[in-house]
C-alpha positions in Angstrom: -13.6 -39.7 8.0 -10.9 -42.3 8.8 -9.0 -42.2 11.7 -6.1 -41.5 9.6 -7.4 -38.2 8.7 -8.3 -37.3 11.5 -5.2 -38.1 12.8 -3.0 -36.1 10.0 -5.7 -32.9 10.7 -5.1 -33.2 14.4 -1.2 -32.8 13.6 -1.6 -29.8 11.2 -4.3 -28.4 13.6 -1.6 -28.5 16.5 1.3 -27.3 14.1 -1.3 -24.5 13.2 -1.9 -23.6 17.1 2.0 -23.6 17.6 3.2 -21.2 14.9 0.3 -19.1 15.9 1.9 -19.0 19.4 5.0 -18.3 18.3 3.9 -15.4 16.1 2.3 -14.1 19.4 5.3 -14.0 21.3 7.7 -12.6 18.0 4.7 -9.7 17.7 5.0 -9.0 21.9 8.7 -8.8 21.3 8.7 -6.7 18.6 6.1 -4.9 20.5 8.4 -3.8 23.3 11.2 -3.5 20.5 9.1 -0.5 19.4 8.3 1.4 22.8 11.9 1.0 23.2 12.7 3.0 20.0 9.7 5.3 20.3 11.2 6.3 24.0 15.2 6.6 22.3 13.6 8.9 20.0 12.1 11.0 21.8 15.1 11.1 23.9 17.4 11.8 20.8 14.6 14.3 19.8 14.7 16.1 23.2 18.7 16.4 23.4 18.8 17.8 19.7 16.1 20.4 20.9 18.6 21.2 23.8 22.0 21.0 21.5 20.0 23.4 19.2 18.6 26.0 22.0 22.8 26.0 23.0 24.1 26.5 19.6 21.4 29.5 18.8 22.2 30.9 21.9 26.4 31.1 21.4 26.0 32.3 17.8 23.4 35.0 19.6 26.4 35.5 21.7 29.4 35.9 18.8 26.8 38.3 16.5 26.1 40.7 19.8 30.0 40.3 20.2 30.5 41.4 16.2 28.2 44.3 16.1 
């Protein structure tokens, strides 16, 4: 091999290494993007279970009122 190809394989080899870091640090990202959602979900989950447990309980309240 020439030193010309080693040269232009060196180059791609080190553009390889460089987008392969990059996609590292994009995946740990998106990573912490998703615990974030996972913990708003179960947030959002937890406060429909509670706006739910209020609603059942007032229309318990207006049917015992009706009969």
């Amino acid at each position: 091999m020439s030193l010309e190809l080693l040269s232009k394989l060196e180059t791609k080899i080190q553009a390889a290494l460089e987008t392969i870091e990059l996609l590292k640090l994009e995946l740990e990202d998106e990573k912490l993007k998703s615990v974030t959602l996972i913990e708003q979900n179960q947030q959002l989950n937890q406060d429909l279970t509670s706006w739910n447990e209020k609603v059942t309980g007032l229309v318990g309240l207006l049917n015992e009122e009706v009969s």
